[in-house]
C-alpha positions in Angstrom: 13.9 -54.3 -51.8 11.9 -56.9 -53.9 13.5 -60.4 -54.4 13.7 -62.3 -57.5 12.1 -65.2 -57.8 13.1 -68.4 -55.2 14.7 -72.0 -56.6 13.2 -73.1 -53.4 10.6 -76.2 -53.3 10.6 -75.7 -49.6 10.1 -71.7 -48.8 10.6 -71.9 -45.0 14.2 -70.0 -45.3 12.4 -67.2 -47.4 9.3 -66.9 -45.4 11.0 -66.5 -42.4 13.3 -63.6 -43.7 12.7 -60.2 -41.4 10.3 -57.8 -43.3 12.3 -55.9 -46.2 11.3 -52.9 -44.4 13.9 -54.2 -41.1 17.2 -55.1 -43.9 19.8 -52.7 -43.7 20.6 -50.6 -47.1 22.9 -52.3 -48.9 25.9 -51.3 -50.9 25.6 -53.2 -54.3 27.8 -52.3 -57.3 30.8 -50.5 -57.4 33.3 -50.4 -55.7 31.7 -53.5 -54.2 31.0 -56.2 -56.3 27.7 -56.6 -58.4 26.2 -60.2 -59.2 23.6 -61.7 -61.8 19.9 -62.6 -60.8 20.7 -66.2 -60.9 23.5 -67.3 -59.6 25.0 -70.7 -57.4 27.6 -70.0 -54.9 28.5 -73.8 -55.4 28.7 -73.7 -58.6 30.7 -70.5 -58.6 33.1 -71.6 -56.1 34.1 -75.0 -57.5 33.1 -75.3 -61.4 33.8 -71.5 -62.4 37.3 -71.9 -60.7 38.3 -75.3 -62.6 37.4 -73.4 -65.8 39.8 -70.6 -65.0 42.8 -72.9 -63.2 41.9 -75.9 -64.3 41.6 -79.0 -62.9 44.3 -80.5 -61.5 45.3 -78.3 -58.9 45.7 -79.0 -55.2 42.3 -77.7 -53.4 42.4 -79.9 -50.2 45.3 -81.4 -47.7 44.6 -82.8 -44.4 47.5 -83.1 -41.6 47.9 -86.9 -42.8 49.6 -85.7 -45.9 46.0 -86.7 -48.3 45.7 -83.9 -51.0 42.6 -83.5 -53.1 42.1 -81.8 -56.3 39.9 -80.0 -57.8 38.8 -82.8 -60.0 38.7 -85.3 -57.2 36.6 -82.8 -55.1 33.9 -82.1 -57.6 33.3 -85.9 -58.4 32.5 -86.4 -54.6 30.8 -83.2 -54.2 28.6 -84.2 -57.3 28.3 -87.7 -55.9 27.1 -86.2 -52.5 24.9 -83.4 -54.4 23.5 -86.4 -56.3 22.9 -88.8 -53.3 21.1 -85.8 -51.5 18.5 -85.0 -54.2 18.2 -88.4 -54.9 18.2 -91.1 -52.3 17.9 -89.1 -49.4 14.8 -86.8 -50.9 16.1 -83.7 -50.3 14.3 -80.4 -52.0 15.9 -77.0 -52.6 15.5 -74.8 -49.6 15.4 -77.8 -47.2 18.2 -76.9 -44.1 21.0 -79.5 -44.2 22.9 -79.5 -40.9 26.1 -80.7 -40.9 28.2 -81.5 -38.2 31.9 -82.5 -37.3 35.7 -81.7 -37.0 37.4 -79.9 -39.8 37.9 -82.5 -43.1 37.5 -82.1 -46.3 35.1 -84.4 -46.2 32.9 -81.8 -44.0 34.1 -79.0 -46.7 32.5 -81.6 -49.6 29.3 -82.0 -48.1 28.9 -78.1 -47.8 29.7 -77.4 -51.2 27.1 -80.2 -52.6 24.2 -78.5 -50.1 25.0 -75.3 -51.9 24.5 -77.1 -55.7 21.7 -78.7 -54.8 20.3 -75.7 -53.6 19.8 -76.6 -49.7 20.0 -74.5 -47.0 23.3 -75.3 -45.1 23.7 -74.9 -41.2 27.0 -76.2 -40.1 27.7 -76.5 -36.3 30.5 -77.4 -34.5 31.4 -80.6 -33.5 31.5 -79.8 -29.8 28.3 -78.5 -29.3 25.9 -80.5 -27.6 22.6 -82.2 -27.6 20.6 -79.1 -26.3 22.4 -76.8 -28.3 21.6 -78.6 -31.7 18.0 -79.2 -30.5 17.2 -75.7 -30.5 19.3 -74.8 -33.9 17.5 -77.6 -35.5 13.9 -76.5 -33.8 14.8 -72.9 -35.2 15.6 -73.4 -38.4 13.4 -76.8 -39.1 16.0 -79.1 -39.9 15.1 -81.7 -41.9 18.3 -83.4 -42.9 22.0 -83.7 -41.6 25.2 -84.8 -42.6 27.6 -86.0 -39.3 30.6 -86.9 -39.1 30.0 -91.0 -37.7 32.7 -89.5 -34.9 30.5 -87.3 -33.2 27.0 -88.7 -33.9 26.4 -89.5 -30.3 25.2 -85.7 -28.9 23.0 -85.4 -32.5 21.2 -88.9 -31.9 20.3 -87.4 -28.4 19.1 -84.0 -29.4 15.2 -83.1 -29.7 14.7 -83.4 -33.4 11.5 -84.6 -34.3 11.9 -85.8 -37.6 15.4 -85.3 -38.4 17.0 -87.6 -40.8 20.6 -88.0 -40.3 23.1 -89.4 -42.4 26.3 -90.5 -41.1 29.7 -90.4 -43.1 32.9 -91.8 -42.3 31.9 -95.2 -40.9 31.3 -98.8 -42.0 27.6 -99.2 -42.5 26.1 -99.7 -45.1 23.8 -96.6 -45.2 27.0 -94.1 -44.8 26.9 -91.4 -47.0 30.6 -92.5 -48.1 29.3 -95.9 -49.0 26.3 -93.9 -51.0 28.7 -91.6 -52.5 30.4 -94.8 -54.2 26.8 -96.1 -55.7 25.6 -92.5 -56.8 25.9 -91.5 -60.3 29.9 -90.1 -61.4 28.2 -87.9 -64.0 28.4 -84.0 -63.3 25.6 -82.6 -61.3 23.4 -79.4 -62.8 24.0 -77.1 -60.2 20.3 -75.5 -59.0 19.7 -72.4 -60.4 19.0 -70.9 -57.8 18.8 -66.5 -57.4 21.4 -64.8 -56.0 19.4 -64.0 -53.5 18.2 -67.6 -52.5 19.2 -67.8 -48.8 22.2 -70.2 -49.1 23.4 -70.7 -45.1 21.9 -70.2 -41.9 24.8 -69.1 -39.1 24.0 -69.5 -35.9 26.0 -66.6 -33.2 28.9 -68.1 -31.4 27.2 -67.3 -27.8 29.1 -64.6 -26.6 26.4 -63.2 -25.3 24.1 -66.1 -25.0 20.9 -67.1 -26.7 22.3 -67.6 -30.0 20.7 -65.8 -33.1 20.4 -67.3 -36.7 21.8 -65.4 -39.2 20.6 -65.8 -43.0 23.0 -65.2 -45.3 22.1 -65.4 -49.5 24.4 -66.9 -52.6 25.7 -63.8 -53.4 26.9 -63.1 -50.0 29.0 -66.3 -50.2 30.8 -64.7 -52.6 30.6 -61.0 -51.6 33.5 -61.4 -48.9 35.5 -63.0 -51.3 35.2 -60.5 -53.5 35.7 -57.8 -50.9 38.0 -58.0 -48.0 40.3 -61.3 -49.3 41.0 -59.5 -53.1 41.3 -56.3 -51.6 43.0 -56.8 -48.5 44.2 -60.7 -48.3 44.8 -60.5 -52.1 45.7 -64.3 -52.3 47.5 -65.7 -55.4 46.3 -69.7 -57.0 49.5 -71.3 -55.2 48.3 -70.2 -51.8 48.0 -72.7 -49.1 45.3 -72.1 -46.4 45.1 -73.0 -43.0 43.7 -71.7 -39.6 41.8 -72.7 -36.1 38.2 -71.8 -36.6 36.2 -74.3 -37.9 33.8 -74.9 -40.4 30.9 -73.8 -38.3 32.1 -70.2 -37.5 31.8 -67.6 -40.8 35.9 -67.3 -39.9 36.3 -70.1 -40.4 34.3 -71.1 -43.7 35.5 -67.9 -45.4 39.1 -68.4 -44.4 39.6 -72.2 -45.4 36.9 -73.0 -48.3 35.3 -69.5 -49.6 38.2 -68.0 -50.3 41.3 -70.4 -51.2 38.7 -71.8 -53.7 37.3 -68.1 -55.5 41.5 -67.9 -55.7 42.2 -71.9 -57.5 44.2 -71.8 -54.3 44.6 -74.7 -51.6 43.8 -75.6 -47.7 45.1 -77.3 -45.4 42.3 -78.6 -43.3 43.2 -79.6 -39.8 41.2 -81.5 -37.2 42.9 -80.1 -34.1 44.3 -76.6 -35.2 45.2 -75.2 -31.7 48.4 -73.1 -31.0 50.4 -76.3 -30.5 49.0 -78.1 -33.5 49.1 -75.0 -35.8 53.2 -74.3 -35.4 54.2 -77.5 -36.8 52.0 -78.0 -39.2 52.7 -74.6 -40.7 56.1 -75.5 -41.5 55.5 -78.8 -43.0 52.6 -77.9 -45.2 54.3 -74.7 -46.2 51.5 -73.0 -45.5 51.2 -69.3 -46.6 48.1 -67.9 -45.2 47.2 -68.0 -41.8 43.5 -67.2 -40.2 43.1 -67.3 -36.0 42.6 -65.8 -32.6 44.3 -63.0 -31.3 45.1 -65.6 -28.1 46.3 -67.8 -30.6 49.6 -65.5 -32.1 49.7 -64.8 -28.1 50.0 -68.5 -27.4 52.7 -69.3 -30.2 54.8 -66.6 -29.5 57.3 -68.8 -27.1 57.6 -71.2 -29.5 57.7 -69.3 -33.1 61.6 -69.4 -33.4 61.7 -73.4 -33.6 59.9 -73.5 -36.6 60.3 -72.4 -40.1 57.8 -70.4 -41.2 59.5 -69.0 -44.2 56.2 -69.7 -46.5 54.0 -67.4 -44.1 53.1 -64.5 -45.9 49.6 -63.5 -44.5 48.6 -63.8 -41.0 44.9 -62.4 -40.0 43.5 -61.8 -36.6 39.5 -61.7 -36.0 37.3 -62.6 -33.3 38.3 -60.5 -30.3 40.7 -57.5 -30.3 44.1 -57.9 -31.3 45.9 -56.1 -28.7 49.0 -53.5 -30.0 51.3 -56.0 -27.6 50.7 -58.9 -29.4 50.5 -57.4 -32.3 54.3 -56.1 -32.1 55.6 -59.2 -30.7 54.8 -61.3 -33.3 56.3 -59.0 -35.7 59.3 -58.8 -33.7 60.0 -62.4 -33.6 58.7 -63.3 -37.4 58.7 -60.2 -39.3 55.4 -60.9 -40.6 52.7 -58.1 -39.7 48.9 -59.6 -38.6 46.2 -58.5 -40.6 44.1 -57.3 -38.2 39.8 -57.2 -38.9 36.4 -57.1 -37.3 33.9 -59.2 -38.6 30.3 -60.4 -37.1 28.8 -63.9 -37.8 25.5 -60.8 -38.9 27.6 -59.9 -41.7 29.4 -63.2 -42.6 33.1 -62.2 -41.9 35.7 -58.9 -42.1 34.2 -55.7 -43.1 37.2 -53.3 -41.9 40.7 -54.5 -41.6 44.1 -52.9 -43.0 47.2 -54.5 -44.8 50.8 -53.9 -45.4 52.1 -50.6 -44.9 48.1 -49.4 -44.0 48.7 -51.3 -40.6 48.6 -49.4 -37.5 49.0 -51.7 -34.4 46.1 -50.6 -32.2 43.9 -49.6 -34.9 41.3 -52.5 -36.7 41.8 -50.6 -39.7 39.8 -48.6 -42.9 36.0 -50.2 -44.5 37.1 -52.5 -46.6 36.1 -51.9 -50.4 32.9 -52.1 -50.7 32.1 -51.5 -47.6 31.2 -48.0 -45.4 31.4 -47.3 -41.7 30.5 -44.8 -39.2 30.7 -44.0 -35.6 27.4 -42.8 -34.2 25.7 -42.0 -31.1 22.6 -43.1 -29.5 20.6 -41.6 -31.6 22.3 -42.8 -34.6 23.8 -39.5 -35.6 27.7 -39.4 -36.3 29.8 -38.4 -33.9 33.1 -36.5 -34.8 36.2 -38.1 -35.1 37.9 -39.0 -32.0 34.9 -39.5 -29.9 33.6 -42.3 -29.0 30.3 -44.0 -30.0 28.9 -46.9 -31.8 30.1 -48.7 -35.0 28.1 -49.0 -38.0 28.3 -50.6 -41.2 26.6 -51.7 -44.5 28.2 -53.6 -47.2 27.4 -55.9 -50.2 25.7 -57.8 -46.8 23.4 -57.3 -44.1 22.2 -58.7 -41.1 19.2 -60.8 -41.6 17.9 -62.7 -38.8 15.9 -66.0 -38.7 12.6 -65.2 -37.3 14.0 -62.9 -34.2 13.1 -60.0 -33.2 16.7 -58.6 -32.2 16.4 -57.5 -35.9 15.3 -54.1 -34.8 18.0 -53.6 -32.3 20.7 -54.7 -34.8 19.5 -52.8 -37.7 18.8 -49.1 -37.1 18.2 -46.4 -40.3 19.9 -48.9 -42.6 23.1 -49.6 -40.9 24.2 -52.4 -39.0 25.0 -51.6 -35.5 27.9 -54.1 -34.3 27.6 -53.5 -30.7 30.8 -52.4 -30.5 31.9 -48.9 -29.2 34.7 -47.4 -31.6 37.0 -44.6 -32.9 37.4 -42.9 -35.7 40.6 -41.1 -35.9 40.8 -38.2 -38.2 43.4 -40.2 -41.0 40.0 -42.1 -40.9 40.9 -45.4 -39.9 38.7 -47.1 -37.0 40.1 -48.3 -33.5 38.2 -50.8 -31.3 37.6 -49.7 -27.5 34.9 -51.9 -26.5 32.1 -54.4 -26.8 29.5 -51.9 -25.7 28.3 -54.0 -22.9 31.9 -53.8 -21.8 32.3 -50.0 -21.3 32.6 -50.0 -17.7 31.6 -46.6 -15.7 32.9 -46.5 -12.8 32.7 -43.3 -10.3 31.7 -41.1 -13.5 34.5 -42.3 -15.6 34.6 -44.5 -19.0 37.0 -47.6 -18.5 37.2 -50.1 -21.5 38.1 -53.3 -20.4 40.2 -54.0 -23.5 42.3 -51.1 -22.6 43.3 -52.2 -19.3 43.8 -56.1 -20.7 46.1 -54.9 -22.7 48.3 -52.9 -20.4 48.2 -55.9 -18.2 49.4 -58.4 -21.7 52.3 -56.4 -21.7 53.9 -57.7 -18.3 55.9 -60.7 -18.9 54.1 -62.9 -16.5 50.8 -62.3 -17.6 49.2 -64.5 -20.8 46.2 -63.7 -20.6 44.1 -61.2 -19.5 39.9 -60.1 -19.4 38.3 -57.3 -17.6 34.8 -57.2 -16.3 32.8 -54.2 -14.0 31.5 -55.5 -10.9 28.7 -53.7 -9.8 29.7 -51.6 -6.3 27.3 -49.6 -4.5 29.6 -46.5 -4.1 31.1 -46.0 -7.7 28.8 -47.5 -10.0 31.0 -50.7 -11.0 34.4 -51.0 -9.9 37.0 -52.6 -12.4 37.9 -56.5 -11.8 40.5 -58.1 -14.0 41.1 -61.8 -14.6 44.3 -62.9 -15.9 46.3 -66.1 -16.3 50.3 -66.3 -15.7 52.9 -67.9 -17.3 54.2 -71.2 -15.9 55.9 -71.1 -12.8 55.2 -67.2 -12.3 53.9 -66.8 -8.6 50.7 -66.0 -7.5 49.1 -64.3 -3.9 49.1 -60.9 -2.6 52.6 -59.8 -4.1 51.8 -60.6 -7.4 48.2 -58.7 -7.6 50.6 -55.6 -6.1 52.8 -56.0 -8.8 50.2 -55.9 -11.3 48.4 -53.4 -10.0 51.4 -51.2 -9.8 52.5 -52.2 -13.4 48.6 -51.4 -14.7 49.3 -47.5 -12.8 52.4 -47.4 -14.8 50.7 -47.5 -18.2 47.2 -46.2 -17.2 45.3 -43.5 -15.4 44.9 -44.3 -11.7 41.4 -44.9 -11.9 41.4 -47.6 -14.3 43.6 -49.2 -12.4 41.8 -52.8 -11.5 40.6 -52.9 -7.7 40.8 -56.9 -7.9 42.7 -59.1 -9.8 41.9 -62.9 -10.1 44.4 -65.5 -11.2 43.0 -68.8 -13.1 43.9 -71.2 -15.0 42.0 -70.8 -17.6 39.5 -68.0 -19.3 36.2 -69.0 -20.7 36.1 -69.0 -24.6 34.4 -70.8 -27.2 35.9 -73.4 -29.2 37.5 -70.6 -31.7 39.0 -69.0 -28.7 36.6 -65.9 -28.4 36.4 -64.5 -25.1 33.0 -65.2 -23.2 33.2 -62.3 -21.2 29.4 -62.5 -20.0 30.5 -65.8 -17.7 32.8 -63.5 -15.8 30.1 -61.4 -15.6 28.0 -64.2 -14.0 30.9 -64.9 -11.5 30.7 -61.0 -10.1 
């Protein structure tokens, strides 16, 4: 595929692209969407969406009752695009890292990286002075943009060379103090070509060593123009909010990418977990709602005492969202979860259903735009109702920074997710397992996610995850990990109980032969499930 030509001073992000001959075919046109050869997610995002809604709009509240506009956000992210290029030297193509909790401050600087034609990688807040070390080694990062909150870890980390700016404190070199003195004339947006890479996302460690994934301006607006106008479908007076933060592609898509493609609003929240989210759902009428399948889990107890009569859209990603959960939401709100699989390789949701389309259990159909298989080994499809591996290719692709897990990802020109699926013959896909969760055991195939979510439907059981331990006799034998409701007991009756419950919903032999009770599963700060540190335990 041959590129058009770069906006970038600084060519690192191009040069360290995988060879065209390693990109998965893409899907580029109808009925995907089809961009120009230049083209500014930034620019796209927040200018083109005040010419169509104007702007005077609400864009951005916080859980402090602040609302921005549109008008008010494009002066600052101007100012900030300005004090970039300008004072602090910064060239298109240079990585801009930018760190700390969900604000839209944090959503301001993002947007000016994108005009000014930077690279953007935002981490999380919580991440610490190793991690960012060997993001900002990777990706040679030359500049960041921290929260003054959570310099502390980023002062520490091995960056030779990295200039970092702080905002939100009292010096007089804070970017909020520059932001004051900067020019309040508009800022040209860099023309830079659609397919100028635009962010660099690292993988939320899962699995481990995390990968950098480079994703181009028109993939910015690719999801936006796929799974939220085809499946989310948002309307301008829709108010945004969700857990994930800023650093995870769930997270960016769900509270900046997509409220402001729609002239819509978010609210941005600093701590967004279960207990945070309820309340500040009903206050800030919020309509759409992005988070974890443990999250809906979580609220479930406490749903009833709120009113959450603006709710129209709830969406699930991350993990599987099991059929349990799934129907107890809807029995105690009415509202049915948008279920979807994304991958941080392919920026967010590439299958997912809607509305009547639902089918609890199922992820869902390709999203428009997008195509998926199931294959084997090999590659080859197998029939419906087998299982095998998921593939997919979109108006996106996995492009790796510089890693050589490129070939393993990318096979014939389709993404291979990883994850071992269904197709059913109506044709919609339905999740069985990461496939480094398929557990054999004595000859037979036991996904893990199957038997967490027979155990999620006993009342005493909140959470739930499944690992193989290896066992000379049988291969792996099945150990599951769960954590009870307060005050349920634990010891030798409960596991019998369980056990006996799991034989009541399951085969025999995927009964688990151990069950562990803890406080606590392992996740990452957007609730994932880490499964590989219950690996390490067995």
């Amino acid at each position: 595929m041959e590129l058009k030509t770069s906006a970038h001073a600084d060519t690192f992000p191009r040069d360290h692209l995988p060879p065209t001959d390693q990109w998965p075919d893409l899907v580029l046109g109808p009925p995907g969407p089809h961009y120009p050869d230049r083209l500014n997610c930034g620019a796209e995002l927040l200018d083109a969406t005040i010419e169509r809604f104007g702007p005077d709009r609400p864009v951005f509240r916080t859980g402090e009752g602040e609302v921005w506009t549109y008008r008010e956000l494009r002066d600052r992210v101007d100012r900030i695009a300005h004090v970039l290029t300008g004072e602090l030297g910064v060239v298109p193509g240079n990585r801009v890292l930018l760190r700390g909790p969900t604000t839209p401050w944090l959503a301001a600087c993002w947007l000016a990286v994108m005009k000014a034609g930077a690279v953007a990688v935002t981490v999380l807040a919580q991440q610490r002075a190793h991690e960012l070390g060997v993001m900002c080694s990777l990706a040679r990062i030359s500049h960041a943009l921290c929260d003054a909150r959570v310099l502390d870890d980023l002062e520490r980390a091995e960056a030779p060379g990295l200039r970092i700016t702080a905002y939100g404190g009292d010096g007089p070199g804070d970017l909020l103090n520059l932001v004051k003195r900067a020019p309040a004339g508009r800022f040209a947006a860099v023309d830079t070509s659609a397919d100028d890479v635009a962010l660099i996302a690292f993988t939320s460690g899962t699995t481990g060593r995390p990968k950098g994934c480079m994703h181009f301006h028109r993939d910015v607006l690719a999801i936006a123009d796929t799974f939220a106008r085809h499946v989310l479908k948002p309307v301008p007076d829709d108010v945004f909010a969700g857990s994930p933060p800023l650093g995870f592609t769930f997270g960016l898509g769900g509270l900046v990418v997509f409220p402001l493609r729609a002239g819509a609003s978010a609210l941005l929240l600093e701590q967004a977990g279960p207990r945070q989210l309820l309340p500040a759902l009903a206050e800030h009428r919020v309509s759409v709602l992005f988070t974890a399948p443990t999250a809906y889990r979580t609220m479930l107890d406490e749903v009833g005492a709120y009113d959450l009569g603006a709710l129209r859209r709830c969406v699930s990603a991350g993990e599987n969202l099991p059929a349990a959960t799934w129907r107890a939401w809807h029995e105690r709100t009415g509202l049915r979860i948008i279920n979807g699989i994304g991958a941080t390789e392919l920026l967010h949701i590439f299958i997912s259903a809607a509305d009547e389309d639902i089918r609890p259990g199922t992820t869902g159909r390709p999203v428009p735009g997008w195509q998926a298989r199931v294959v084997d080994g090999r590659g080859r499809p197998v029939p419906d109702g087998e299982p095998g591996l998921l593939a997919v290719r979109g108006p996106v692709g996995c492009r790796y920074l510089a890693d050589e897990r490129q070939r393993q990802y990318v096979r014939d020109g389709w993404n291979v997710t990883g994850d071992t699926y269904v197709r059913d013959d109506d044709g919609r896909f339905r999740y069985v397992a990461r496939a480094d969760d398929m557990i054999i055991s004595a000859g037979f195939n036991i996904a893990g996610p199957e038997v967490e979510d027979a155990l999620l439907r006993h009342p005493d059981v909140t959470e739930a995850a499944v690992v193989g331990r290896p066992d000379e006799h049988r291969g792996h034998v099945v150990v599951a990990y769960c954590v009870l409701r307060p005050g349920a007991a634990r010891g030798p009756d409960a596991v019998a109980l369980l056990r006996d419950f799991v034989k009541s919903e399951l085969v025999p032999y995927k009964c688990p032969r151990e069950i562990v009770f803890l406080d606590a599963l392992p996740r990452t700060p957007t609730g994932k499930l880490q499964r590989f540190r219950l690996r390490e335990l067995e």
